[in-house]
N, C-alpha and C positions, 0 to 999 in steps of 0.2 A: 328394846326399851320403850317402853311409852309415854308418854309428854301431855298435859293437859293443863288447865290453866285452873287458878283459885281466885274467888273474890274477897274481900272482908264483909262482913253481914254485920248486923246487929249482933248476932250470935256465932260470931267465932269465922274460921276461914271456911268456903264451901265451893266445892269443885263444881265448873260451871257448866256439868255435861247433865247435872239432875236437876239446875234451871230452867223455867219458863220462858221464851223469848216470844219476838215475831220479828218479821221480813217484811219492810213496804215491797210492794209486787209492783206498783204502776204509779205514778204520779200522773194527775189530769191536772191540765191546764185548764180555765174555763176564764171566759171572756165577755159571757152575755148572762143577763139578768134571769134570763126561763131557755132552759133546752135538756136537752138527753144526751147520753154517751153509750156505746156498747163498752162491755169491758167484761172479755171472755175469758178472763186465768185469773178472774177475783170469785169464791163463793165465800156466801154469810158466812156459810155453815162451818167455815175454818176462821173464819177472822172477821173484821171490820173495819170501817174507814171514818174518816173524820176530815173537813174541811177547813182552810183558815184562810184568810185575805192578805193575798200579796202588796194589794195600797187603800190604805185606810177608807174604809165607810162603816155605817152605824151598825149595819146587821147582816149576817150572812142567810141566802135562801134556804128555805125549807129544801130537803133532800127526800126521795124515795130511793129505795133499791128495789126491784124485781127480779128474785133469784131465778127464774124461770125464762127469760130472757137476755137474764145477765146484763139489765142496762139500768143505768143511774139517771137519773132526773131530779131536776131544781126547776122551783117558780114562781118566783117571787108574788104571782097571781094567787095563792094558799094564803094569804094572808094579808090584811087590810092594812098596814103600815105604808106611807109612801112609796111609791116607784122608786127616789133619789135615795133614799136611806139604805139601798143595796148593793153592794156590791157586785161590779161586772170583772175585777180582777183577782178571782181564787184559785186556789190548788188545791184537792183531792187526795188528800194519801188513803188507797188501799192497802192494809194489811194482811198478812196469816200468823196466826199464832204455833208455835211447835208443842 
């Protein structure tokens, strides 16, 4: 017998095996205003990631990724706003979409 699960939609109940998901894959801690990170079991080309600030300041750094190296970079030097107005305590979620 098989067992599967149902959601409610806007449109009625829908088995949750013909849904869209993702999987954060890594969580980065980051602690300084400009650096790099490798991060070898994240590619664009299945998902993306997004940053958010674990203690409050005004603006979070510009981010690159280079899929060809597989490493992520911020720095807060891409941009003419205050040094202070950035945050040195963020986290990174990487995701994959299914």
């Amino acid at each position: 017998m098989a067992y599967g699960f149902e959601v409610l939609t806007s449109t009625g109940s829908q088995n949750t095996f013909g849904l869209n998901t993702g999987r954060i894959i890594k969580l980065l801690t980051i602690t300084t205003k400009s650096g790099s990170a490798y991060v070898p079991e994240f590619s664009s080309l299945k998902g993306d990631y997004f940053a958010y600030q674990l203690v409050g300041a005004q603006r979070v750094q510009p981010f690159s990724w280079n899929e060809g190296t597989k490493t992520i970079s911020w720095d807060r030097h891409t941009s003419s706003v205050s040094y202070n107005s950035y945050s040195s305590s963020l986290q990174v979620a990487f995701f994959h979409y299914k």
